[in-house]
Every structure is written in structure tokens, then in C-alpha cells.
N, C-alpha and C positions, 0 to 999 in steps of 0.2 A: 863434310867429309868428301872430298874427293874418288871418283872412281864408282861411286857407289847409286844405286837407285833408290829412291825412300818410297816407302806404302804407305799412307797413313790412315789409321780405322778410328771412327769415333769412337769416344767411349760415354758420351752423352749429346742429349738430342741437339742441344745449343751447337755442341761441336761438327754434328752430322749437317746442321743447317749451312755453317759456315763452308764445310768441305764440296758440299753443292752447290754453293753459290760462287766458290774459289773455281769449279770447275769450268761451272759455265760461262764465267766470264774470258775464262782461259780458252775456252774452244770458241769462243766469240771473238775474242779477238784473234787469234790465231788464222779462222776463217776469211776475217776481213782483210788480213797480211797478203794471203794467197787467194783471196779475192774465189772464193766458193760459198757462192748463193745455198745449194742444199742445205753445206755444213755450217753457214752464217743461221741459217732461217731453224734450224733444230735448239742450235746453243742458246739461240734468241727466245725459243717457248719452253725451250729450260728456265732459261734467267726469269721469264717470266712467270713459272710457278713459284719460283721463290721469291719476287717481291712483292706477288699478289697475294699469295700466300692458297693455291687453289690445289689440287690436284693433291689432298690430305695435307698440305705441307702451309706453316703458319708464315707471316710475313717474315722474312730473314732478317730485315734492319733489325729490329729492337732485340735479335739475337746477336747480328756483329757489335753492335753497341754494348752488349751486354757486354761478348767476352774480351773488348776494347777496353774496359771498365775492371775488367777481371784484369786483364797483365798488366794495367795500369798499377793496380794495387800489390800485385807480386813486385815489380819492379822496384816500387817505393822501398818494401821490404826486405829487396838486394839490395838498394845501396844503403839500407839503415847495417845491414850484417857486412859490408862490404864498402864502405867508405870512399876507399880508392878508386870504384868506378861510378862513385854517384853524378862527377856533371856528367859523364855522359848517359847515365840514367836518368838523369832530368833530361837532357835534352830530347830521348826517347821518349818519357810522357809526355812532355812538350806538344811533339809529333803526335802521338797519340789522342791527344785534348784535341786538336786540331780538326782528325777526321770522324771526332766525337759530334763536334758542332755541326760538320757537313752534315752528316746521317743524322743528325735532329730534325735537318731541314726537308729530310723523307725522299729527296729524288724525285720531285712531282712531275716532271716534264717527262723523265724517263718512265716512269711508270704510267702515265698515260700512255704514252707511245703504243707501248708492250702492251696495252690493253685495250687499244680501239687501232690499230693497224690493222690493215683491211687483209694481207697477204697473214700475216701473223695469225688473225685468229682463222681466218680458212684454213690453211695448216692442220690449229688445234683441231677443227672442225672437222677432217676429213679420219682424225684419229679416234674421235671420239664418236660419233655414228657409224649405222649400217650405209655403206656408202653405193647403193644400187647404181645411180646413174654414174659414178667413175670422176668422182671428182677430183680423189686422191690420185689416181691417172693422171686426170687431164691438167691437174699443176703443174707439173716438172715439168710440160711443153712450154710453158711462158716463162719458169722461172727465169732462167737464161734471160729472155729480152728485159723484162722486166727488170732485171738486178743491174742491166747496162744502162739502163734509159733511167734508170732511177737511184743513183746511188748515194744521195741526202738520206736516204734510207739508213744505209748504216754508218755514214759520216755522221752525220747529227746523233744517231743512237748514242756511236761512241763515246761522242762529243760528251753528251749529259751522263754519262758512267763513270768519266774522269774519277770523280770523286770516291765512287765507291771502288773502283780497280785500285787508289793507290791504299784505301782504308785494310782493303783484301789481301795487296800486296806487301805491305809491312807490317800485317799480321802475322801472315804465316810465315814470314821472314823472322820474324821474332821470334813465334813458337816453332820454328826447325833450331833456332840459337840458342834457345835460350837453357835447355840441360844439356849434359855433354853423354856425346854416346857410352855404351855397354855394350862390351863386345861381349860374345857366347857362342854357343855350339850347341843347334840341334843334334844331338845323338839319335843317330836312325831316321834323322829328317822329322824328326819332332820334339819339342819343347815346352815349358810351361814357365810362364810368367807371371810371379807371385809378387802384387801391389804390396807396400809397406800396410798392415793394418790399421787401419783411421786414415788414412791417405786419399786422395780425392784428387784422380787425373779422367781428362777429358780426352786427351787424345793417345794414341801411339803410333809412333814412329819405326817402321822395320826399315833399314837398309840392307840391300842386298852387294855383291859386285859384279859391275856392268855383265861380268864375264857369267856370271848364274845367269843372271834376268836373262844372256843374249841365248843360253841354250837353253830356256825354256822353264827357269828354279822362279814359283810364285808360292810368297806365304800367305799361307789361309788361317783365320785364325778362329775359336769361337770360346766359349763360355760368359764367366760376367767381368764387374769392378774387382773381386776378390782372388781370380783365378783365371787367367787365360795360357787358353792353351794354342799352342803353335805348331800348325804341320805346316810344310813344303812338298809341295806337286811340282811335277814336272808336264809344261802344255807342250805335246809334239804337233806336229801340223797333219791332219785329219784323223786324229785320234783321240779316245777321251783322256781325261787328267789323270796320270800314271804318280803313285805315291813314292817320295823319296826315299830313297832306304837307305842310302849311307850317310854321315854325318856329313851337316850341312851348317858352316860358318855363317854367323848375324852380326847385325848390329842393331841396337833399341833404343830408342827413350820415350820415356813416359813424362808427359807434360802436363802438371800440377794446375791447370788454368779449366775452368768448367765454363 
């Protein structure tokens, strides 16, 4: 949909796993595009909690794989109810079985990388201890040299990620496509969102338009699978989150894939 900014919240841990791993790869590379070592070297022990699986959070593959597995099987099921789009639903599971096989292969180079890099785990290191002598300091002064004089660092990183940025990326390509929005109206800047009963989605999708997000309209949302509710705050810039009060246009969908 055009025009519009999407939120998306899990609504199961598989889902939550994937939207962490979507992120971090996106701020990884994004980093390496405009070439910032800080924002490179953060995204990087991001990625690295999720394919090590440390920091409470389990290994992400055999959850992307999972829900690769899942729209694999939705899909089948569009085109058995929908005929007229099955080659190109085949050719989408196709795709699909493809970055099935990568991610069996586990990413071994890449995850070593992320877990015996000497700057990487300093980093964790300086986060995780009482840091008396100024360690967390005394990085930032060399990052710079170090990120120029060494940049097979995040070239080769990239290199061996290939496989799981396109898995990540025609993922969630697919789950933004694959139901069609529902438009509504927050009345008084809140809403509630009532799942079909027996229904079983993993994630949801709020869009907003550019024109809310740019003045400061963000949907928060809470409760469970059976009930969710929806307000809209308004972020001013040095103020706390002020509650919308006049009706406030959306758009939704809820993606049947766990």
C-alpha cells in the first residue's frame, strides 16, 4: 500500500524471533552502505544474539526455517482454493525450498565470525561487566582506524549472510502480500482487534500514513491472541507520549502463518 508506514508486532515467539533477526540484518547492512563502524559493530551483536542464540534468545535459523515451512504450506493451500494463481505459487515455494536448503546448512562461517571476532566480542564485553578501567571508553577511539584499515571485516561478514538476507527478505516480502489490508478507525485514538475464534496469526501488520507517522501518530498495542487492543500516541520532541484523542484512520492485517 502506498503512502503508508507498517508496524509490525509479533504475535508469537517464532514470529518475534524472525522480526529480530529482519531487523538486524537491516541495520547491518544499511551501516555498511554508509560505511558507520558504531552502527555496523551494534547490528553485528544484535545478529549475533540471534544466531547464537545467547542473551535469553534461542537460535533464529530453525525458527526462520520453521516459518519458511509454515507459508510454504499456506501457499500450497492458495493455490489448491485458487487455481488461477498456482504457477506462480509454485514458483514461490520453489523460492522457498531453496532458502530451506541454505539454512539447513546453518551459516557456519558466518557464525563463527560473530563469535570469535576479537572487536565483536569486546564490545559484548564492555556491555556486560563493571567496566572500572574504561574500556567501553577507550573503543570508540580506535574504532574509526580500525573499521578503515580493516574492512574484510564487514565485506566477508556480508559476504556469508547472502543467504540468510535473501531467506529474511522474501519472507517478509511475502508476509506483508500475502492478506489484503482492512481499513478502520480508531475512535478517540483507540481500537480493538478481535481475531476470528480458532484462528491462529503470528503476526500483525498496522499501517499508518506517512502524514500521522511524520507528526508524531505511533500505535501501541497490548493484550493477547484473542483480543487486542489498540491506542495511538502522539511522540512530540522533548515530551513524554501524549494519548490521541480524536479518531485516528488505520490500516491492518493479521497473518495466519505461526
Amino acid at each position: 500500500m502506498s503512502g503508508m508506514v507498517r508496524f509490525s508486532f509479533a504475535l508469537s515467539q517464532r514470529m518475534r524471533s524472525f522480526l529480530e533477526v529482519r531487523d538486524a540484518l537491516h541495520c547491518l547492512e544499511l551501516a555498511l552502505e554508509r560505511q558507520q563502524p558504531r552502527d555496523w559493530l551494534h547490528a553485528a551483536c544484535d545478529l549475533r544474539a540471534s544466531l547464537l542464540g545467547d542473551q535469553g534468545r534461542k537460535s533464529v535459523i530453525p525458527e526462520v526455517v520453521g516459518l519458511l515451512v509454515s507459508m510454504q504450506a499456506h501457499l500450497n493451500q492458495l493455490g489448491r482454493d485458487i487455481p488461477q494463481y498456482k504457477e506462480g505459487i509454485e514458483q514461490a515455494c520453489r523460492t522457498l525450498d531453496e532458502h530451506v536448503q541454505v539454512l539447513h546448512a546453518g551459516l557456519p562461517d558466518a557464525i563463527n565470525f560473530l563469535a570469535q571476532d576479537a572487536l565483536i566480542s569486546t564490545y559484548l564485553n564492555t556491555q556486560k561487566k563493571q567496566d572500572w578501567l574504561g574500556h567501553k571508553l577507550g573503543l570508540p577511539q580506535s574504532l574509526d582506524t580500525l573499521w578503515t584499515g580493516n574492512n574484510e571485516r564487514s565485506s566477508w561478514l556480508h559476504h556469508n549472510l547472502k543467504g540468510l538476507y535473501a531467506a529474511v527478505r522474501d519472507l517478509d516480502q511475502m508476509l506483508n502480500d500475502y492478506v489484503q489490508w482492512e481499513e478502520d478507525i480508531a475512535v478517540g485514538g483507540c481500537g480493538q482487534i478481535t481475531p476470528e475464534r480458532g484462528s491462529s496469526n503470528g503476526l500483525l501488520i498496522i499501517g499508518l500514513p506517512e502524514a500521522s507517522v511524520a507528526n508524531g501518530i505511533i500505535p501501541d498495542i497490548s493484550g493477547n491472541k484473542l483480543a487486542i487492543r489498540l491506542r495511538f500516541q502522539r511522540w512530540v520532541p522533548g515530551e513524554p507520549p501524549h494519548e490521541v484523542s480524536e479518531d485516528q484512520p488505520y490500516a491492518m492485517m493479521l497473518i495466519p502463518v505461526t
